[in-house]
VMD Tcl script that builds the backbone (N, CA, C; Angstrom):
set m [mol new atoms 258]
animate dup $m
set s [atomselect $m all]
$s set {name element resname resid chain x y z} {
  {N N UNK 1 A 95.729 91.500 116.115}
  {CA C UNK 1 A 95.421 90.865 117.388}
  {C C UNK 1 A 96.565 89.972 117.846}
  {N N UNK 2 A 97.279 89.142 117.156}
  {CA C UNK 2 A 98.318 87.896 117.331}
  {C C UNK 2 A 99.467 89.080 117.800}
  {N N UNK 3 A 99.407 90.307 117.589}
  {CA C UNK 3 A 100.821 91.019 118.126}
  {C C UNK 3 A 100.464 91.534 119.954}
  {N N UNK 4 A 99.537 91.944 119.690}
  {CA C UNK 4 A 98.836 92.194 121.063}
  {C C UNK 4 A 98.834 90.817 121.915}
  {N N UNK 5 A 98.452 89.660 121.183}
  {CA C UNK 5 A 98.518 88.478 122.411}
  {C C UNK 5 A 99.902 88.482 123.005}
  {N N UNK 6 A 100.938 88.641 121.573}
  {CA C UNK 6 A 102.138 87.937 121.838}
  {C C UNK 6 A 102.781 88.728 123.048}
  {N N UNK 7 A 102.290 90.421 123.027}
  {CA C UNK 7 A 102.441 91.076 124.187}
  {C C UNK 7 A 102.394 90.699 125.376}
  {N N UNK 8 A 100.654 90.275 125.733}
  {CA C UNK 8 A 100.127 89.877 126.930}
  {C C UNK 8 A 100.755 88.588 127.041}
  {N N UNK 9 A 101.475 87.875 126.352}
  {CA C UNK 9 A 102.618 86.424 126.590}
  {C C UNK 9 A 103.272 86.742 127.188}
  {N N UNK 10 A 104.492 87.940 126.311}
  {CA C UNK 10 A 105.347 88.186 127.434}
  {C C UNK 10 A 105.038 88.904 129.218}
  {N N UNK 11 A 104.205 88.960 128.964}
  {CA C UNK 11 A 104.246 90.218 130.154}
  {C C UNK 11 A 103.446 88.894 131.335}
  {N N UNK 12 A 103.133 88.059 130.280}
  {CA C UNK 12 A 102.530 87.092 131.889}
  {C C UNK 12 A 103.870 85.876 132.563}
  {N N UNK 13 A 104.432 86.197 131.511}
  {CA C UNK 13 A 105.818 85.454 132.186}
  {C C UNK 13 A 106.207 86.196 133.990}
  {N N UNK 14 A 105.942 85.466 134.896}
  {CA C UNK 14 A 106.025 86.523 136.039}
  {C C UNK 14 A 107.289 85.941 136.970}
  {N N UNK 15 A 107.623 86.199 138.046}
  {CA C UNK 15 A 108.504 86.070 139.167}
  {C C UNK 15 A 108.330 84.629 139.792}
  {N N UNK 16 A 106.730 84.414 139.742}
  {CA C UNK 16 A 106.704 82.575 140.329}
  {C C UNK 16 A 105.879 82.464 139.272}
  {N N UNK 17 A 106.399 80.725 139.004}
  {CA C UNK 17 A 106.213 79.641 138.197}
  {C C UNK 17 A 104.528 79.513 138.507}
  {N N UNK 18 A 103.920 79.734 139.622}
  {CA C UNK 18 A 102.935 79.432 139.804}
  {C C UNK 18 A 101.889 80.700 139.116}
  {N N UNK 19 A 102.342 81.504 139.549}
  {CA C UNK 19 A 101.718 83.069 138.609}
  {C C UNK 19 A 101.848 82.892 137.026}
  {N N UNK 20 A 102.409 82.462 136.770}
  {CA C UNK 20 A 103.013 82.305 134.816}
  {C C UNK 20 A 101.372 81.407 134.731}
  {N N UNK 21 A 101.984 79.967 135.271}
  {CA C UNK 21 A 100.789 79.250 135.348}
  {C C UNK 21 A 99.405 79.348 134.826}
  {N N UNK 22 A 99.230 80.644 136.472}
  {CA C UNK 22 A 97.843 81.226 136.044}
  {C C UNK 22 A 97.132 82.359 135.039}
  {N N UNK 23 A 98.403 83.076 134.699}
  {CA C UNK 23 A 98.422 84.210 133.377}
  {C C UNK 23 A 98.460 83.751 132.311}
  {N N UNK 24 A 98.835 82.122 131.862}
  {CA C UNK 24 A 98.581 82.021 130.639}
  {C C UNK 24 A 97.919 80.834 130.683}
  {N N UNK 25 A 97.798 80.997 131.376}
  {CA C UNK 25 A 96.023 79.786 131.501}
  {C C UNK 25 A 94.979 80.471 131.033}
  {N N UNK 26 A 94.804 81.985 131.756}
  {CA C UNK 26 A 93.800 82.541 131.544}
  {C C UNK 26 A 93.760 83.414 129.859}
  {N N UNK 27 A 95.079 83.358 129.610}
  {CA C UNK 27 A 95.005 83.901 128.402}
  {C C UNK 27 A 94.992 83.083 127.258}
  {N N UNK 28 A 95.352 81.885 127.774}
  {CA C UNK 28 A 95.188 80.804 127.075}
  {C C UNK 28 A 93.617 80.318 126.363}
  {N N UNK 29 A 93.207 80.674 127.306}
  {CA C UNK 29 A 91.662 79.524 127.696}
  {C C UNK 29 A 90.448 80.408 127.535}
  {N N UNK 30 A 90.893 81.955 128.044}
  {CA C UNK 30 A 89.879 82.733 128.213}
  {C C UNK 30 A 89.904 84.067 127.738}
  {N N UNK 31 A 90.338 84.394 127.463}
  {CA C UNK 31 A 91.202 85.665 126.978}
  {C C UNK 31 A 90.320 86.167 125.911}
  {N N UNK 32 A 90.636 85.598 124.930}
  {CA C UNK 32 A 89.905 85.391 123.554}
  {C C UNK 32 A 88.281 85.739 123.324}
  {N N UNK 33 A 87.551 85.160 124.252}
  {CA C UNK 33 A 86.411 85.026 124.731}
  {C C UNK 33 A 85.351 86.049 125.746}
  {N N UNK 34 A 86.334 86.442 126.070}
  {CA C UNK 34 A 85.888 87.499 127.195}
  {C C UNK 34 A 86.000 88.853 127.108}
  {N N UNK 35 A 84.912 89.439 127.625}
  {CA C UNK 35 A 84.636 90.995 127.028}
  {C C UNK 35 A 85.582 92.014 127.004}
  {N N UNK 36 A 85.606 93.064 126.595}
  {CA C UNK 36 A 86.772 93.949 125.860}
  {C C UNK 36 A 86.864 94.251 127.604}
  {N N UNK 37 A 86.096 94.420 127.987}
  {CA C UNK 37 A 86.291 95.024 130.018}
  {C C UNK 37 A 86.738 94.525 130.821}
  {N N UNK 38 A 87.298 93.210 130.698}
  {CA C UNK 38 A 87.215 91.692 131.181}
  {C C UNK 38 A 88.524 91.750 130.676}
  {N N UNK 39 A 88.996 91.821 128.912}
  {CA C UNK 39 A 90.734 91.643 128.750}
  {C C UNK 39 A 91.270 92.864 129.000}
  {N N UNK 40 A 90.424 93.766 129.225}
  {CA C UNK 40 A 91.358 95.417 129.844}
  {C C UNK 40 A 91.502 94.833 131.067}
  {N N UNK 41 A 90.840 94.815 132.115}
  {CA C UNK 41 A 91.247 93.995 133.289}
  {C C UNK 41 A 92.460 93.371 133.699}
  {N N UNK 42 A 92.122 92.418 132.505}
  {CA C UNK 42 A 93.402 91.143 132.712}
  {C C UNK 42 A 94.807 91.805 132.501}
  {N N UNK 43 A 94.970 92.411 131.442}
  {CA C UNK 43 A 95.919 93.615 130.906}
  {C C UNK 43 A 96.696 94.462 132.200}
  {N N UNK 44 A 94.963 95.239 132.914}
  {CA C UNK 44 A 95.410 95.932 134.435}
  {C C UNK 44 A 96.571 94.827 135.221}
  {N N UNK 45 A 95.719 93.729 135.558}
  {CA C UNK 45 A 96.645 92.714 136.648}
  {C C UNK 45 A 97.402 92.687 135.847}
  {N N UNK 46 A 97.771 92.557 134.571}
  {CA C UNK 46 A 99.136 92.235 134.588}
  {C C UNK 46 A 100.277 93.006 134.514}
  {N N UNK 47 A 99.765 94.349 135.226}
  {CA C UNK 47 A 100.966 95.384 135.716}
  {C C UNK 47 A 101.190 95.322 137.066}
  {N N UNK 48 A 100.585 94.753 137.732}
  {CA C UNK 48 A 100.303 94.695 139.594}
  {C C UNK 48 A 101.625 93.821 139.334}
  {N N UNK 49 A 101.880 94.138 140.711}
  {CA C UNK 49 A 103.458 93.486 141.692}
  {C C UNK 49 A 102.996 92.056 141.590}
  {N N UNK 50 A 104.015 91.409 141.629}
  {CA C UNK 50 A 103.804 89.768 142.013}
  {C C UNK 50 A 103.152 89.613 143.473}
  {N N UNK 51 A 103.189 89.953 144.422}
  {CA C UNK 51 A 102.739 89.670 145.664}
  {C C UNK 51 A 101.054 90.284 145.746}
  {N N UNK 52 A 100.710 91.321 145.311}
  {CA C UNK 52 A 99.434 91.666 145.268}
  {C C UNK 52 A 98.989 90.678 144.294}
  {N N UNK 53 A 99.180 90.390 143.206}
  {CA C UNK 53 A 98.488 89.518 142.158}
  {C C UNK 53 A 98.074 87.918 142.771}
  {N N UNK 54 A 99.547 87.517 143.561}
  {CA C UNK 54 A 99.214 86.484 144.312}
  {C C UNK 54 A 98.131 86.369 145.446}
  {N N UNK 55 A 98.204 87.811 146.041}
  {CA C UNK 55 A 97.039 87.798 147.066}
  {C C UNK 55 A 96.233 87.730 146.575}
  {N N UNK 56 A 95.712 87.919 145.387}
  {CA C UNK 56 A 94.373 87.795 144.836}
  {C C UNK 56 A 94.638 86.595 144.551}
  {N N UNK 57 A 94.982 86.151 143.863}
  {CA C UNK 57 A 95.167 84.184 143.222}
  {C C UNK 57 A 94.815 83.202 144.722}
  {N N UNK 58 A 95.321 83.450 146.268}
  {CA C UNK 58 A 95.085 82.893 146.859}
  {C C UNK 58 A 94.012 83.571 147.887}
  {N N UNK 59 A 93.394 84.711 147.349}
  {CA C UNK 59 A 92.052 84.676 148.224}
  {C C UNK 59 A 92.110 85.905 149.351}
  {N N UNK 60 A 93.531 86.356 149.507}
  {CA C UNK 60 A 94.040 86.839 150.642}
  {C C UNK 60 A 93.232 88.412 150.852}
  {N N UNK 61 A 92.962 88.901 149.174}
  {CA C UNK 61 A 92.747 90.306 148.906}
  {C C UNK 61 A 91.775 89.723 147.540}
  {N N UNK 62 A 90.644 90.714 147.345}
  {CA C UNK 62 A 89.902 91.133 146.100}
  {C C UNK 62 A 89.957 92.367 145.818}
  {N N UNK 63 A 89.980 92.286 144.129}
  {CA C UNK 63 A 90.460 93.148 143.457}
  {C C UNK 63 A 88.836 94.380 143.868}
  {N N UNK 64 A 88.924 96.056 143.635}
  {CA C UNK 64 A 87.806 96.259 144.260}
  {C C UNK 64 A 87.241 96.707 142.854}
  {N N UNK 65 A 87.738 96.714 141.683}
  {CA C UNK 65 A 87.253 96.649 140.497}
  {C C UNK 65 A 86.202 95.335 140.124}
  {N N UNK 66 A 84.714 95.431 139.552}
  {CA C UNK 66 A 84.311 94.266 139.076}
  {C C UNK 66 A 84.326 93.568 138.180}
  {N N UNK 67 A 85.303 93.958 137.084}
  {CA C UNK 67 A 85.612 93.318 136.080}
  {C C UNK 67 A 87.033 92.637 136.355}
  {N N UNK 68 A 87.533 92.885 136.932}
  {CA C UNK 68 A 89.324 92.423 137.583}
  {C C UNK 68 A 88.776 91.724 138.365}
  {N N UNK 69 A 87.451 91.719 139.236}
  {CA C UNK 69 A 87.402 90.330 140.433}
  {C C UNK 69 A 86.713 89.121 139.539}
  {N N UNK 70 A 86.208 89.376 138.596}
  {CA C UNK 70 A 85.254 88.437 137.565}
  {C C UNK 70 A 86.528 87.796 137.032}
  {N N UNK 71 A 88.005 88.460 136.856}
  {CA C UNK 71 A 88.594 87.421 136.318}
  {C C UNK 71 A 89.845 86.956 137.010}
  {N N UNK 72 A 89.781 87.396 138.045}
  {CA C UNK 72 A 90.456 86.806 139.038}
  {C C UNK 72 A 89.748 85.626 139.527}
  {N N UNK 73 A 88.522 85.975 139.483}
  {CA C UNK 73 A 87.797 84.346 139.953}
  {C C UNK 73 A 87.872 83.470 138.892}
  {N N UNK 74 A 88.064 83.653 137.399}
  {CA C UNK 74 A 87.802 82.777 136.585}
  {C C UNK 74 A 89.325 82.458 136.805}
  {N N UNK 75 A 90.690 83.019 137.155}
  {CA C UNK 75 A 91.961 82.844 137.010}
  {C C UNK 75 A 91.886 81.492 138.470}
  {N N UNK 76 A 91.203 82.286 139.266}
  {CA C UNK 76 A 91.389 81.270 140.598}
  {C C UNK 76 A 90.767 79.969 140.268}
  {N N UNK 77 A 89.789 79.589 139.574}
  {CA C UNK 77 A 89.193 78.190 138.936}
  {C C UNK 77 A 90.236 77.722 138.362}
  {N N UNK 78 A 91.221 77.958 137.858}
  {CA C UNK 78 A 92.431 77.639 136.549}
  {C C UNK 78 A 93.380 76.206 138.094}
  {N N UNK 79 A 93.035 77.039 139.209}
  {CA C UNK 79 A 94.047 75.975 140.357}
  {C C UNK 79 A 93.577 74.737 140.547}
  {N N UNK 80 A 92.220 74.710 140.614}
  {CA C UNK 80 A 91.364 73.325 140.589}
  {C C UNK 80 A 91.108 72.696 139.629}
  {N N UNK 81 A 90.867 73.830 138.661}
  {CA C UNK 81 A 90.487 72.491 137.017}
  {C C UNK 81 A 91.565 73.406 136.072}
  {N N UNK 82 A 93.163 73.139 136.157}
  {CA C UNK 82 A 93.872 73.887 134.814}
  {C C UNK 82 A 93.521 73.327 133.477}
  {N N UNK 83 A 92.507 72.662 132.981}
  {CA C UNK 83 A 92.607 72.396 132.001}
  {C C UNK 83 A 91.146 72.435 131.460}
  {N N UNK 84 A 90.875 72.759 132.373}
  {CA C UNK 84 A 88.875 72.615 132.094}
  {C C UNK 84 A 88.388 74.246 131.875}
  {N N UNK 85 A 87.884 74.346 130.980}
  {CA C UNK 85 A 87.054 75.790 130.859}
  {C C UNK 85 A 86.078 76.236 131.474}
  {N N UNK 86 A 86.129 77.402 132.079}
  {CA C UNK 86 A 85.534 77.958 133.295}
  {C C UNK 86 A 84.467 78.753 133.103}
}
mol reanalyze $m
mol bondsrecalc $m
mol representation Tube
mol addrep $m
């Protein structure tokens, strides 16, 4: 499992500081915890372009998958409370 995280580490390193932010917040905080459908998800977004990923982070676009919008919303909570578990 610790080789697979260290994966999803690198790969959340993104283009804005603010996207990194929210990719290893969520993998930080939630990752661990959340259903095998839920970290396939997270896995998905984290092949999406920086600008689609952001449209989802700021609301602009939802993902039309329901396991990718379940954690896009838990990623979008990470802007108001980064330190509080969601």
């Amino acid at each position: 499992m610790s080789e697979q995280l260290g994966k999803l580490r690198w790969r959340c390193r993104r283009g804005m500081k603010e996207l990194d932010l929210l990719t290893l917040g969520y993998l930080e905080q939630h990752y661990l915890a959340a259903s095998l459908e839920e970290q396939q998800a997270f896995a998905d977004l984290l092949e999406l372009q920086d600008p689609l990923l952001m449209s989802y982070m700021v609301g602009r676009k939802t993902p039309t998958d329901a396991a990718a919008a379940r954690v896009v919303t838990v990623m979008r909570a990470l802007i108001s409370h980064p330190s509080v578990d969601c």
